[in-house]
N, CA and C atoms as a LAMMPS dump frame, in Angstrom:
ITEM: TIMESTEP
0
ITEM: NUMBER OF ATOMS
615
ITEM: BOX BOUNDS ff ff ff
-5.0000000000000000e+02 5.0000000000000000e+02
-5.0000000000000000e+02 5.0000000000000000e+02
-5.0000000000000000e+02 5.0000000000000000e+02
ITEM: ATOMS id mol type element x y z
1 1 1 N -136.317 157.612 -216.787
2 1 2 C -136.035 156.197 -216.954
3 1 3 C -135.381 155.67 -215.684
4 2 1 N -135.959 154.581 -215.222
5 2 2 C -135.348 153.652 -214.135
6 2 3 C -134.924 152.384 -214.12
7 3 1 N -133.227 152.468 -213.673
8 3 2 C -132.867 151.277 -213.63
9 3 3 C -132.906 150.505 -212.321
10 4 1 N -133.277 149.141 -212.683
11 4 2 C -133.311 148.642 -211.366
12 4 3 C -132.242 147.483 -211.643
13 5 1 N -131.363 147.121 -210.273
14 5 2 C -130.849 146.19 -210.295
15 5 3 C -130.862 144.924 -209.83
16 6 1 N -130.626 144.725 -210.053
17 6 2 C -130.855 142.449 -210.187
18 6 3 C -130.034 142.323 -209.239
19 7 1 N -129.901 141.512 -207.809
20 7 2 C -129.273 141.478 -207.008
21 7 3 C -129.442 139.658 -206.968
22 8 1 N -128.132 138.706 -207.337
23 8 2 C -128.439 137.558 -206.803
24 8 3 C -127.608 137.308 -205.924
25 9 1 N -128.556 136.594 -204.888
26 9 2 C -127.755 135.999 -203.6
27 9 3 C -127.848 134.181 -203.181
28 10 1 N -126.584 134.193 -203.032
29 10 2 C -126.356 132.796 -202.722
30 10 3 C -126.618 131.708 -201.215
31 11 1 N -127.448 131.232 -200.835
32 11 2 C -127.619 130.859 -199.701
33 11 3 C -126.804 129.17 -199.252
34 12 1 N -125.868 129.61 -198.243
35 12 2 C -124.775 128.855 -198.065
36 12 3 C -125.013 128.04 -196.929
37 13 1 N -125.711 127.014 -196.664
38 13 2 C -126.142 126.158 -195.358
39 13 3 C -124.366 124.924 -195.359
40 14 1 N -124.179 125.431 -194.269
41 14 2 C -123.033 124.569 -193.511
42 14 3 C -123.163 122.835 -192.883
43 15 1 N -123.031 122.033 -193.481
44 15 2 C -123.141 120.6 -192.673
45 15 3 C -122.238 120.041 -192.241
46 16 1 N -122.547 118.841 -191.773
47 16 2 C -121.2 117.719 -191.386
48 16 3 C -121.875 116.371 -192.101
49 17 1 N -121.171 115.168 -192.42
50 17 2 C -121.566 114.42 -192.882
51 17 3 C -120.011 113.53 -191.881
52 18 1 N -120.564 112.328 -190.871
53 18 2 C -119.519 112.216 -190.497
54 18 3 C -119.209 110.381 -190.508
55 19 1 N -118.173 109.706 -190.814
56 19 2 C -118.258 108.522 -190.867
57 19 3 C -117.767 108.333 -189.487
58 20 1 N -117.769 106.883 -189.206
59 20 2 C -117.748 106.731 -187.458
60 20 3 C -116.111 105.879 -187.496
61 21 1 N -115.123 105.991 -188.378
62 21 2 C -114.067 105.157 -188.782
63 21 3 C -113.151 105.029 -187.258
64 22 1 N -113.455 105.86 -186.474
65 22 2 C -112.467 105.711 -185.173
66 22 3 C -113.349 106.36 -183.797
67 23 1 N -114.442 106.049 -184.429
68 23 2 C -115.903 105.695 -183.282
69 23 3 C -116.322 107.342 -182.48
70 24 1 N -115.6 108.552 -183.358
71 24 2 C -116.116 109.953 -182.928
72 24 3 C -116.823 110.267 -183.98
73 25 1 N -117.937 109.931 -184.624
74 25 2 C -118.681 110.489 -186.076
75 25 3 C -119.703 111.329 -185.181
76 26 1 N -120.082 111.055 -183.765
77 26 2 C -120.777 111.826 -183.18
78 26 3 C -119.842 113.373 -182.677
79 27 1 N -119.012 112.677 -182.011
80 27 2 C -118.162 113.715 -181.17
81 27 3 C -117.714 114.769 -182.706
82 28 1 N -117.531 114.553 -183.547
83 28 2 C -116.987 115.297 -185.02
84 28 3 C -118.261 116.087 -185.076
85 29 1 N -119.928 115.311 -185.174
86 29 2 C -120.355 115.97 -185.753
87 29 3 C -121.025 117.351 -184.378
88 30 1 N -120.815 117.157 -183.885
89 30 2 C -121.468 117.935 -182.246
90 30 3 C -120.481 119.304 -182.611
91 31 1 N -119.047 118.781 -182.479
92 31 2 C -117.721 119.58 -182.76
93 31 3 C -118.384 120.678 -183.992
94 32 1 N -119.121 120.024 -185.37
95 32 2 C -119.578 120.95 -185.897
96 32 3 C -120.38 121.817 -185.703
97 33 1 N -121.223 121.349 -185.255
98 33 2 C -122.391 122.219 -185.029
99 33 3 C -122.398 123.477 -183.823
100 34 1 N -121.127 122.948 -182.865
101 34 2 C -120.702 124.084 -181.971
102 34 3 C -120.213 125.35 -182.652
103 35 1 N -119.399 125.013 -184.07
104 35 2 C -118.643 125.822 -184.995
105 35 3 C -119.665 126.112 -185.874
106 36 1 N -120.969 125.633 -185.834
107 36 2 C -121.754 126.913 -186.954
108 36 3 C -122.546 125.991 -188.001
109 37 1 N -122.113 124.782 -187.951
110 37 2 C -122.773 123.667 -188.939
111 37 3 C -124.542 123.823 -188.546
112 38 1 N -125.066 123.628 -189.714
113 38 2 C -126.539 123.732 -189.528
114 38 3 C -127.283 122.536 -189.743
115 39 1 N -126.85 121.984 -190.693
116 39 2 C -126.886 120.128 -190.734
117 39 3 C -126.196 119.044 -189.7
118 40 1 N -127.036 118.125 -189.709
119 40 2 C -125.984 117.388 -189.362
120 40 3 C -126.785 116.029 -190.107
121 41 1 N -126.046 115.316 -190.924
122 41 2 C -126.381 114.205 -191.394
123 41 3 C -126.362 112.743 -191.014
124 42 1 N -127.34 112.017 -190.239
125 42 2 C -127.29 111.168 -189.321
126 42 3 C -127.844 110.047 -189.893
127 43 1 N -128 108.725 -189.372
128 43 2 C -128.775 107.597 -189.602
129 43 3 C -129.31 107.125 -188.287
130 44 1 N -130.542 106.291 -188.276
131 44 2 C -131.089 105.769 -187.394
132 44 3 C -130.096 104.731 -187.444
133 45 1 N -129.899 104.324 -185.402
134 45 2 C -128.584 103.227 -185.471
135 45 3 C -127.491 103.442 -185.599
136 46 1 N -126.797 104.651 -186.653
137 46 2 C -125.929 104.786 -186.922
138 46 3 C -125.428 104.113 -188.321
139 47 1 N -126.35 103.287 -188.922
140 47 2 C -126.161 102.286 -190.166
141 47 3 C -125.532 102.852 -190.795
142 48 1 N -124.994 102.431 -191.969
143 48 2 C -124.357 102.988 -193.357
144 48 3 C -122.997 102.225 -193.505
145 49 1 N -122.712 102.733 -194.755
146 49 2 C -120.957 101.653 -195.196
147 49 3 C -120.4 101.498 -194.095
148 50 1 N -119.466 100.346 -194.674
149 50 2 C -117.807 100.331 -193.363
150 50 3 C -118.374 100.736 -192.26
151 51 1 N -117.408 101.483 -191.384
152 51 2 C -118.168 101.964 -190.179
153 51 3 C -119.739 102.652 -189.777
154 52 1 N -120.087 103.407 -190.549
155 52 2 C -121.356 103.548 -190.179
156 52 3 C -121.22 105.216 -190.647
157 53 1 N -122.229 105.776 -189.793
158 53 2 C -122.122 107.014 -189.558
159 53 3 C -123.037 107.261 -188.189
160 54 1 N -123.246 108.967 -188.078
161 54 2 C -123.407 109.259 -186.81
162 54 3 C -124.859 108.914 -187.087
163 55 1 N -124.982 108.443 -185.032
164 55 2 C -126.076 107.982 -184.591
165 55 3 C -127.278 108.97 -184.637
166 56 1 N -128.581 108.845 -185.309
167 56 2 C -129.779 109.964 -184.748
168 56 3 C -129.412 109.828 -183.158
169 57 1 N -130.492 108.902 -182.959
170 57 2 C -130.366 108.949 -181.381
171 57 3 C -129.102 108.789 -180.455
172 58 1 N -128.209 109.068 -181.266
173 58 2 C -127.314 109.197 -179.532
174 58 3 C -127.219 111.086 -180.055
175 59 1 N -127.292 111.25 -181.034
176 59 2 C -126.631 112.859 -181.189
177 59 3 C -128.134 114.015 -181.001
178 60 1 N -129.367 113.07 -181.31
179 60 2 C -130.455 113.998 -180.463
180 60 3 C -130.049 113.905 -178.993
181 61 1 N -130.009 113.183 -178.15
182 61 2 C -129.993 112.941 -177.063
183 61 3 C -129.051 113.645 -176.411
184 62 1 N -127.708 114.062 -177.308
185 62 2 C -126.311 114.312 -176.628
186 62 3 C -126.598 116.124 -177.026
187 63 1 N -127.226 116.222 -177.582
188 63 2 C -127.229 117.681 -178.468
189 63 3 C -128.562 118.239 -176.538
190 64 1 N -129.507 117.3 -176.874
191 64 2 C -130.593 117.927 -176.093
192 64 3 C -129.763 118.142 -174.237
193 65 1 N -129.265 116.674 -174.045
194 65 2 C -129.544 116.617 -172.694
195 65 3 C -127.61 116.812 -171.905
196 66 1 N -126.672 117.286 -173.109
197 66 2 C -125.37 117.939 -172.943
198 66 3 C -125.145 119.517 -173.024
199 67 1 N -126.012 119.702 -174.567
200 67 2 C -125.885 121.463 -174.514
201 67 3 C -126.921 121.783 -174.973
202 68 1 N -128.268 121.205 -174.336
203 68 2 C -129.373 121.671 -174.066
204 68 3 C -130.059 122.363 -175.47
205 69 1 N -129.858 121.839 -176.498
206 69 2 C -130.441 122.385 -177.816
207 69 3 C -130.795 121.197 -178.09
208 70 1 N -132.473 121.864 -178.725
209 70 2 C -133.94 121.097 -178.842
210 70 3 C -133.936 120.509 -180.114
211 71 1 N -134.405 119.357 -180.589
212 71 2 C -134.531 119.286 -182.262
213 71 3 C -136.119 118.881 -182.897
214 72 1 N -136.629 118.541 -183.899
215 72 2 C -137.902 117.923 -183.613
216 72 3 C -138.281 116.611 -183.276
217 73 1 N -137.256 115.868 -183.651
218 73 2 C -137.182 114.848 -182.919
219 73 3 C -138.055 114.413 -181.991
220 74 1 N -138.683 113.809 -181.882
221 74 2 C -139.939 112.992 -180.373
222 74 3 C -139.026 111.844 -180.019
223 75 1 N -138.101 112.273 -178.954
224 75 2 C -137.359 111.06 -178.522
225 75 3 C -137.908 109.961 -177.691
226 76 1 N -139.354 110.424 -177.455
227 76 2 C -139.9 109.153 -176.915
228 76 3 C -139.82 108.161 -177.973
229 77 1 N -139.838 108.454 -179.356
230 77 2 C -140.142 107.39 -180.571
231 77 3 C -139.282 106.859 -181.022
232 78 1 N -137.889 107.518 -180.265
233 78 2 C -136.498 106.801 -180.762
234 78 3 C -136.076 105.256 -180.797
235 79 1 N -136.986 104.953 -179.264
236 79 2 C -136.853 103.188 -178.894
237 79 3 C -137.544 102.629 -180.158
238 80 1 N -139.09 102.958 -180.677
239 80 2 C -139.77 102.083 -181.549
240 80 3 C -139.147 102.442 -182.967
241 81 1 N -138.659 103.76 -182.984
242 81 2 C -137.868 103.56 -184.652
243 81 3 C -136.682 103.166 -184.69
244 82 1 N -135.686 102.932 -183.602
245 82 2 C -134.82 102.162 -183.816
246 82 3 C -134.788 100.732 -184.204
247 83 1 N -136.223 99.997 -183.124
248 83 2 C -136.451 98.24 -183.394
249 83 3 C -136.751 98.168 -184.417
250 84 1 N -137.793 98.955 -185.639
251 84 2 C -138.501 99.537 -186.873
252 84 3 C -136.964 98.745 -187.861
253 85 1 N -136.056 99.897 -187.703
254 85 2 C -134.94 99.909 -188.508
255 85 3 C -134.091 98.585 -188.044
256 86 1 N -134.127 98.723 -187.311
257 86 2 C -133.655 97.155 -187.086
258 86 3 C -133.586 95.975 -187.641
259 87 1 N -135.553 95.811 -187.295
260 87 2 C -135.92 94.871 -187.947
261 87 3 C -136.314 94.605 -189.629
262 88 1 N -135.853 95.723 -189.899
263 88 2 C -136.298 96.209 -191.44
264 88 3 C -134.94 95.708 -192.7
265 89 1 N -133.994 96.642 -191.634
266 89 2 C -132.473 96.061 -192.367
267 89 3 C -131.989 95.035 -192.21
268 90 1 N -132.232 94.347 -191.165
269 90 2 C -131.597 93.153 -190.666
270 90 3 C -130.026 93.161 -190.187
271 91 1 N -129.807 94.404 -189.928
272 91 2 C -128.924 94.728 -189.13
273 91 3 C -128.871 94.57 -187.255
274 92 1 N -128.946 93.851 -186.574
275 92 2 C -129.137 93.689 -185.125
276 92 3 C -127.685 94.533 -184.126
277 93 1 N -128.49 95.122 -183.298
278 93 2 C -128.043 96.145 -182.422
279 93 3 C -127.084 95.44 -181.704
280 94 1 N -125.687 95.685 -180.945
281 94 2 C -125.867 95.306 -179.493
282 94 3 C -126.393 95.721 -178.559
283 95 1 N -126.393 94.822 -177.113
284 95 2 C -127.866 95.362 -176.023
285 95 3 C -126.979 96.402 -175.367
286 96 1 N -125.985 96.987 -176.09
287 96 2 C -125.392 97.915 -174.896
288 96 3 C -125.574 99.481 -175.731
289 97 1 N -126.346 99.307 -177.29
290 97 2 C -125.937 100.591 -178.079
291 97 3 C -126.544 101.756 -177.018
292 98 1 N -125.796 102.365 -176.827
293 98 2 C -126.523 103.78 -176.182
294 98 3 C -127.597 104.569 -176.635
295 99 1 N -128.542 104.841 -175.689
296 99 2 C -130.241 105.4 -176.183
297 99 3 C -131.021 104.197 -176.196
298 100 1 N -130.717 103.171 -177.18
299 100 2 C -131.908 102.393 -176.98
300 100 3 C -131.723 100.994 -177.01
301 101 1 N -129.915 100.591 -176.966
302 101 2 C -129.788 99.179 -176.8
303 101 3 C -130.357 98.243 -175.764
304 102 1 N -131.252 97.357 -175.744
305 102 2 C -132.092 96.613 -175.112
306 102 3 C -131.274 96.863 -173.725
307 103 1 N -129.991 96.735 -173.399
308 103 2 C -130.02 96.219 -171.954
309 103 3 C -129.411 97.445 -171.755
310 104 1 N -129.293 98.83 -171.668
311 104 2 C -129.057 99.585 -171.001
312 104 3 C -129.392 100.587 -169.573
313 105 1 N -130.656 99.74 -169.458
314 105 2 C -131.368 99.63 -168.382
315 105 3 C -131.424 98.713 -167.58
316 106 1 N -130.913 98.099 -167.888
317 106 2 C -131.189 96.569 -167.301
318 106 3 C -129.547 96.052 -165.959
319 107 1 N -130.147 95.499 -165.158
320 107 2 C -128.842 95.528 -164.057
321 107 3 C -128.641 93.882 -163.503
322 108 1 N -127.48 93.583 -163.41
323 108 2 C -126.815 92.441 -163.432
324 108 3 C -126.145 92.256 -162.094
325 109 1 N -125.066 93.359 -162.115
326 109 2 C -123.924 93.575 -161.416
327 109 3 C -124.555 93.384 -160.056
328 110 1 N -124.434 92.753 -158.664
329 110 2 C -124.625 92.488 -157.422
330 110 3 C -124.745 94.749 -157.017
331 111 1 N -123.237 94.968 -157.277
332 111 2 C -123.276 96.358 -156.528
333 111 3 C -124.239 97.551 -156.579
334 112 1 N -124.302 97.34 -158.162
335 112 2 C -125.57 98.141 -159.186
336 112 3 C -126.569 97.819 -158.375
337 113 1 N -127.102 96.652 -158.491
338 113 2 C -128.588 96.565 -157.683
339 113 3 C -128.966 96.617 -156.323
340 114 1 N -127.75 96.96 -155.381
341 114 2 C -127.682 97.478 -154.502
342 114 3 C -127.869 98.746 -154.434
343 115 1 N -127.095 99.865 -155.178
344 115 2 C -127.601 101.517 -155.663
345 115 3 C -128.901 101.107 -155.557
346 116 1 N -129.492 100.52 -156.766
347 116 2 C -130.752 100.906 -157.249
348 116 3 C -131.892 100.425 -156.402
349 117 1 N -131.086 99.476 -155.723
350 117 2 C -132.606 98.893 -154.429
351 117 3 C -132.511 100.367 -153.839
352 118 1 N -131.88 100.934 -153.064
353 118 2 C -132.18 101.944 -152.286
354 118 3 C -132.438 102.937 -153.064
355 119 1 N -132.255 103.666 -154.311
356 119 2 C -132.554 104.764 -155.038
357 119 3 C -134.256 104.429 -155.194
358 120 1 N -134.225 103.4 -155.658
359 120 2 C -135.747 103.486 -156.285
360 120 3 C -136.773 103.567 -154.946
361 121 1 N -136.204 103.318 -154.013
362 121 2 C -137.411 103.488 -152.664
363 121 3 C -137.701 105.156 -153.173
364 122 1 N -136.538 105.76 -152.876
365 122 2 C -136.658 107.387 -152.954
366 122 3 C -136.913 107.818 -154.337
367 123 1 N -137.072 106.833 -155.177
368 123 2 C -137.33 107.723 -156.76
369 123 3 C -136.565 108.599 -157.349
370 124 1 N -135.282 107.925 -157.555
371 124 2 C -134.311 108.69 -158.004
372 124 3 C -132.916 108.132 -158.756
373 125 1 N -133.918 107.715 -159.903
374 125 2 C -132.862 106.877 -161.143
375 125 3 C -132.048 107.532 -161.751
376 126 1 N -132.471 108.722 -161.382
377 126 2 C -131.113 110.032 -162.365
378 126 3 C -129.719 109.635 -161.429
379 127 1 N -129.545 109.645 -160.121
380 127 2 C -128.336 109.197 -159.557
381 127 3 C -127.673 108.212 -160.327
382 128 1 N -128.478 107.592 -160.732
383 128 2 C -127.841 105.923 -161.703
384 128 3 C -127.701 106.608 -163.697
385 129 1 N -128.492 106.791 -163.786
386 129 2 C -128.535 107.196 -165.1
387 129 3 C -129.014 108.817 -165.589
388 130 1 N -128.327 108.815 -167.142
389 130 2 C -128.394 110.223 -167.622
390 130 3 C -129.547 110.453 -167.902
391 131 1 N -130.702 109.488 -167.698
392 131 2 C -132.114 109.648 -168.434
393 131 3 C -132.81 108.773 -167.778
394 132 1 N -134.144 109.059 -167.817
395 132 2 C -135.074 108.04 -167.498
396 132 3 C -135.642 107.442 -168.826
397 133 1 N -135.943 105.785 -168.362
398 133 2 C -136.188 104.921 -169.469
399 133 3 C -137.505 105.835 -170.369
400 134 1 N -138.368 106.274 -170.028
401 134 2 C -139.671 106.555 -170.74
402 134 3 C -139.125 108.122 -171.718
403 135 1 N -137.806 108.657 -171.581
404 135 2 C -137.893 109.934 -172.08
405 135 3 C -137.428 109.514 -173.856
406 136 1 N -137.082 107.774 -173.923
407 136 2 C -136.31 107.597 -175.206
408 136 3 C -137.361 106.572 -175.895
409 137 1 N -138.119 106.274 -174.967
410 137 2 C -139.125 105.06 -175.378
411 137 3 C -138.931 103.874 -175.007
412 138 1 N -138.493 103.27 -173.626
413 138 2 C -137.829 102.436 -173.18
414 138 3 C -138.844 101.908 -172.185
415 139 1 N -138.651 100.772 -171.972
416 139 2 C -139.731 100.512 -170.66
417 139 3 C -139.339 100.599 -169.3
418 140 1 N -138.778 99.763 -168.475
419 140 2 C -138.537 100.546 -167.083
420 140 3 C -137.008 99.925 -166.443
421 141 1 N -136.572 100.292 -165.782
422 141 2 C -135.21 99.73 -165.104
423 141 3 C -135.545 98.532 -164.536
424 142 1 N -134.645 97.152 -165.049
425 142 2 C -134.936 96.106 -164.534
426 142 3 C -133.382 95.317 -163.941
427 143 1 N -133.857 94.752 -162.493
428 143 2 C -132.664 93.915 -161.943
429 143 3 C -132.527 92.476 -162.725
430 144 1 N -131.907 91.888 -163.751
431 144 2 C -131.998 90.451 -163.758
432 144 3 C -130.838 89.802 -162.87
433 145 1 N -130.691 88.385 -163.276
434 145 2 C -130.002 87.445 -162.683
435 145 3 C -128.927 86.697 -163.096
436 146 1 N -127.668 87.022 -162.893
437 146 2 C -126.737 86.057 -163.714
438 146 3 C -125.614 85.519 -162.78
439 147 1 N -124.216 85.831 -163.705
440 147 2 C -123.226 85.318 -162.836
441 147 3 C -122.539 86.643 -162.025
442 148 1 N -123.016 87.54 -162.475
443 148 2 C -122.39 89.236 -161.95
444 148 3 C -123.295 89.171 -160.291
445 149 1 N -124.133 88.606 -160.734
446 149 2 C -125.25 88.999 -159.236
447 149 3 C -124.399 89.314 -158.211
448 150 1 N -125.051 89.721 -156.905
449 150 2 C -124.357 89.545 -155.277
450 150 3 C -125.816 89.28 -154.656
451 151 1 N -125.746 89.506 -153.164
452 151 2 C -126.697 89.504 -152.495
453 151 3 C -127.879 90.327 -152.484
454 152 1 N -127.546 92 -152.711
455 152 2 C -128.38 92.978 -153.17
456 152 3 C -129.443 92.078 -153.867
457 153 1 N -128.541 91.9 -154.671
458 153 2 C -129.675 91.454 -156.263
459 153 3 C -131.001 90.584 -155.753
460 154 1 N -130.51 89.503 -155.17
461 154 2 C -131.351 88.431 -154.08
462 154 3 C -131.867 89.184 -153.286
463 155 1 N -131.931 89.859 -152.785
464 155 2 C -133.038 90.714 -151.797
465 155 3 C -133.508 91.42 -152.522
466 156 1 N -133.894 92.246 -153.685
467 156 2 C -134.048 93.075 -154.624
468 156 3 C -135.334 91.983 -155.176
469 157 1 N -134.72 90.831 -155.719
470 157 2 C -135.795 90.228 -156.528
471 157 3 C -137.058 89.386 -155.268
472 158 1 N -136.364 89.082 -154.321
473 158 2 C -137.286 88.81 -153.021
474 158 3 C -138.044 89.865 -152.291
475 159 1 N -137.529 90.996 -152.347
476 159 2 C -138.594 92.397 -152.13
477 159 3 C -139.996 92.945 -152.989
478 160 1 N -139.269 92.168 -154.598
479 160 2 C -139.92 92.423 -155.02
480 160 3 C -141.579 91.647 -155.179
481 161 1 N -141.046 90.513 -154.86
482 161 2 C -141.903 88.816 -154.257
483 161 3 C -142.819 88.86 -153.431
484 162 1 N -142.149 90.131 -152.341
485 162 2 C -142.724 90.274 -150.746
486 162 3 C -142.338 89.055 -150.09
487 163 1 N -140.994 88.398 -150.347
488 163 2 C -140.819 87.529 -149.609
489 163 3 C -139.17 88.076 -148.692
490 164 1 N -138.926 87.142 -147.807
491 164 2 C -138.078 86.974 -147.239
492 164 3 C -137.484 86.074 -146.69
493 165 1 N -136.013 86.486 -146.897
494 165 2 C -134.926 85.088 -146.202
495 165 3 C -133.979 85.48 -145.434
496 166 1 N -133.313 84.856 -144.753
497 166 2 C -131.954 84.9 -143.796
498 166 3 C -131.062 85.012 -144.81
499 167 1 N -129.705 85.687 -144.504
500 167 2 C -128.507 85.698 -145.128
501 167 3 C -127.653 84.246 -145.581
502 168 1 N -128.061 83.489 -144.729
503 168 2 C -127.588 82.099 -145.305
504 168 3 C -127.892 82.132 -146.52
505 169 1 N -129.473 81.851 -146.489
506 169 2 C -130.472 81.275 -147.222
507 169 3 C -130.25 81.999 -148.552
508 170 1 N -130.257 83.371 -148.685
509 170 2 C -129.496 84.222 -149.558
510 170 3 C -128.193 83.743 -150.304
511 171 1 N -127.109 83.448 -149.554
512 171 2 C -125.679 83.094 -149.556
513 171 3 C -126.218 81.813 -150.888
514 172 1 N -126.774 80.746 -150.368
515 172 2 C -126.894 79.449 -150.993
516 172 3 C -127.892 79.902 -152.128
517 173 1 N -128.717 80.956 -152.637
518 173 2 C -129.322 80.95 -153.197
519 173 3 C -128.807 81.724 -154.544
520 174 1 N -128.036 82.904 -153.946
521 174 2 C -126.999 83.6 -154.917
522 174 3 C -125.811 82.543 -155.464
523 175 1 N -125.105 81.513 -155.036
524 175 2 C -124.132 80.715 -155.595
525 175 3 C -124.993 79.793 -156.403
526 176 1 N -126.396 79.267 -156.156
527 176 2 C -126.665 78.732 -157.486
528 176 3 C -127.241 79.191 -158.47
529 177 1 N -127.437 80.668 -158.147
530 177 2 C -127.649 81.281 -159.12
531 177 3 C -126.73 81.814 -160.364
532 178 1 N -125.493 82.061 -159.557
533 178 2 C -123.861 82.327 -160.435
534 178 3 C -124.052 80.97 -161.084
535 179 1 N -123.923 79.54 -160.448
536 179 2 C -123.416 78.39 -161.272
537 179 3 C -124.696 78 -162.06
538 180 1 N -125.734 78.307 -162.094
539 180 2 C -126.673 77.828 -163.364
540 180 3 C -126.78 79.121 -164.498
541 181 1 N -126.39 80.246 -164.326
542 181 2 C -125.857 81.303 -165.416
543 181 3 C -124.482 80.679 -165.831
544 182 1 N -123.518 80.439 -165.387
545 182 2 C -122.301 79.885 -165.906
546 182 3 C -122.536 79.01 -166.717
547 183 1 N -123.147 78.074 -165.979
548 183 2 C -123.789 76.755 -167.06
549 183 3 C -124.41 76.744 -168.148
550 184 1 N -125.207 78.112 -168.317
551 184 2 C -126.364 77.945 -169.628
552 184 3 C -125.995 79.187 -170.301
553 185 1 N -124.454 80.148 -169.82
554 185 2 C -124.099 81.157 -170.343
555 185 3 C -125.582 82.145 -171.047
556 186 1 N -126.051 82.12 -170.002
557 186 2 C -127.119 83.386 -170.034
558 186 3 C -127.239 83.491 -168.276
559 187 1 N -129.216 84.775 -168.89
560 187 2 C -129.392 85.254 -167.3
561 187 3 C -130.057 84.04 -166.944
562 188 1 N -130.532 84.288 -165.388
563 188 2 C -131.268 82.611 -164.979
564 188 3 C -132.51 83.526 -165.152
565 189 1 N -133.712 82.699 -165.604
566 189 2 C -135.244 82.778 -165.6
567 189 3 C -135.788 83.629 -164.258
568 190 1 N -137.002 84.102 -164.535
569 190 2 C -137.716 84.277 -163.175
570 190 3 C -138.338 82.708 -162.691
571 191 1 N -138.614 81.94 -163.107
572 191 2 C -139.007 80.225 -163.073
573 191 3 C -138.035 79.579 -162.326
574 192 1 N -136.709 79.757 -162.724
575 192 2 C -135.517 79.147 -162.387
576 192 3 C -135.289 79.933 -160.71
577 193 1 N -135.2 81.019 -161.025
578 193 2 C -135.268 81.805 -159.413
579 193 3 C -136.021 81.135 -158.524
580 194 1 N -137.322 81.153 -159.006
581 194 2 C -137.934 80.96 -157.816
582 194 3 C -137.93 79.326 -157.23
583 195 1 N -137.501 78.449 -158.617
584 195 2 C -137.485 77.188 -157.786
585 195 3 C -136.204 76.863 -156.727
586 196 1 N -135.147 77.963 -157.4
587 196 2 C -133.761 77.493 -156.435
588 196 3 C -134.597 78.899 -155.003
589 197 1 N -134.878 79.663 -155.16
590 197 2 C -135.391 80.12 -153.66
591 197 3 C -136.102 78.992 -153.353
592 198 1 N -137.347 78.105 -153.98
593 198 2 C -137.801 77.311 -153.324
594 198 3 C -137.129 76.296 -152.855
595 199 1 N -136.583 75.747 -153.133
596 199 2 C -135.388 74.986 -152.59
597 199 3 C -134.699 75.349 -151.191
598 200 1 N -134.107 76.015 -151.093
599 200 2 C -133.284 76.568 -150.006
600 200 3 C -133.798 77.097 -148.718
601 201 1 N -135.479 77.635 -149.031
602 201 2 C -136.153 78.744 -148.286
603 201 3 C -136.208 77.827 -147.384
604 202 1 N -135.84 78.372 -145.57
605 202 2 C -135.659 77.648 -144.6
606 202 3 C -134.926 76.796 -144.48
607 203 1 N -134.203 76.547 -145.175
608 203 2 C -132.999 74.866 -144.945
609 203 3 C -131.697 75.451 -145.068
610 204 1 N -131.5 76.51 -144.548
611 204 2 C -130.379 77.108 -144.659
612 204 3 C -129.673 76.237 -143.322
613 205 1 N -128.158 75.639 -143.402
614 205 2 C -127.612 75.264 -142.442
615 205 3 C -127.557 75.849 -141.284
C-alpha cells in the first residue's frame, strides 16, 4: 500500500500600489520593485482619486532608461495612449507632464535654442534631453516664439527660412516679438513672425 502526499503550495506575488499624495508614487513604487515587488500598479497619466497614482509612462520610461529593465510596454504608443486617455476622461494634461506632455520638447527659452541650434547641426539631442522625441511617440523638437526668446531663437527660426539678417535687424525683431507674446499672453504665430521679420528686414537703423 502507498501513501502519497498532498503537498499545497501557496504562491505569494509581491506589489506596490502607490498614491502620488506628496508627488513620489513613482519614486515609492521603483523603491519597490528594487526590494523584490513584482507588480507595480500604475495608471495611464497617472489618473485616479485625490492625488492620483503612479504614472505608466513615466515609471516604464524611468524603470527602462534609469535601471535599464525592459517591460512590454511599446513606448512608442505611450504619446497616442496617453491623448486616447485624455481625451476619453476628460481629464487634460499639463504641457510639461513628463514622457508625453505636449511641450516637453518644445523650446522657448532664447539660451535653450541656442544649445539646440548648434546640437542639431551635429545630431545630438541626447546632450539636451533624456530621450529622443520618436522613442515615446512624440513628434520632433521644436523652437517656438514667445516672451522667453533671445536672439538664438531669431536666427534659429531664420535658418530655418534660409533667410538672413544683421544683428540689428534681429535686435528689433526679437523685442517685438517679446511685446506681442506679452500682449496676447501666448507664443507668437509662424504668420506673425514672419510679418514682423517682414517689417524690419533691411530697415534696421
Amino acid at each position: 500500500m502507498q501513501t502519497y502526499h498532498r503537498y499545497n503550495y501557496i504562491l505569494l506575488i509581491f506589489g506596490i500600489r502607490a498614491q502620488n499624495d506628496f508627488g513620489l508614487g513613482m519614486a515609492n513604487s521603483i523603491a519597490a520593485i528594487m526590494a523584490g515587488a513584482e507588480v507595480a500598479h500604475v495608471t495611464v497619466n497617472g489618473i485616479g482619486e485625490r492625488t492620483g497614482n503612479t504614472s505608466l509612462e513615466e515609471l516604464v520610461m524611468a524603470l527602462r532608461l534609469l535601471y535599464g529593465i525592459t517591460t512590454s510596454v511599446r513606448a512608442e504608443r505611450l504619446r497616442d495612449l496617453s491623448k486616447l486617455v485624455e481625451s476619453l476622461s476628460g481629464i487634460n494634461l499639463p504641457p510639461q507632464k513628463p514622457v508625453v506632455g505636449d511641450d516637453i520638447f518644445t523650446i522657448e527659452s532664447g539660451i535653450i535654442a541656442g544649445w539646440w541650434r548648434r546640437l542639431e547641426k551635429i545630431d545630438m539631442p541626447l546632450e539636451m534631453y533624456p530621450f529622443v522625441p520618436e522613442l515615446v511617440g512624440h513628434g520632433k523638437i521644436e523652437v517656438i516664439l514667445g516672451k522667453k526668446s533671445g536672439k538664438d531663437s531669431i536666427y534659429y527660426m531664420l535658418e530655418k527660412k534660409g533667410m538672413e539678417m544683421d544683428e540689428k535687424e534681429v535686435e528689433k525683431v526679437l523685442t517685438e516679438v517679446k511685446e506681442l507674446s506679452i500682449k496676447n499672453k501666448r507664443y507668437v504665430t509662424n504668420d506673425e513672425f514672419m510679418a514682423i521679420v517682414k517689417k524690419h528686414k533691411n530697415k534696421a537703423a
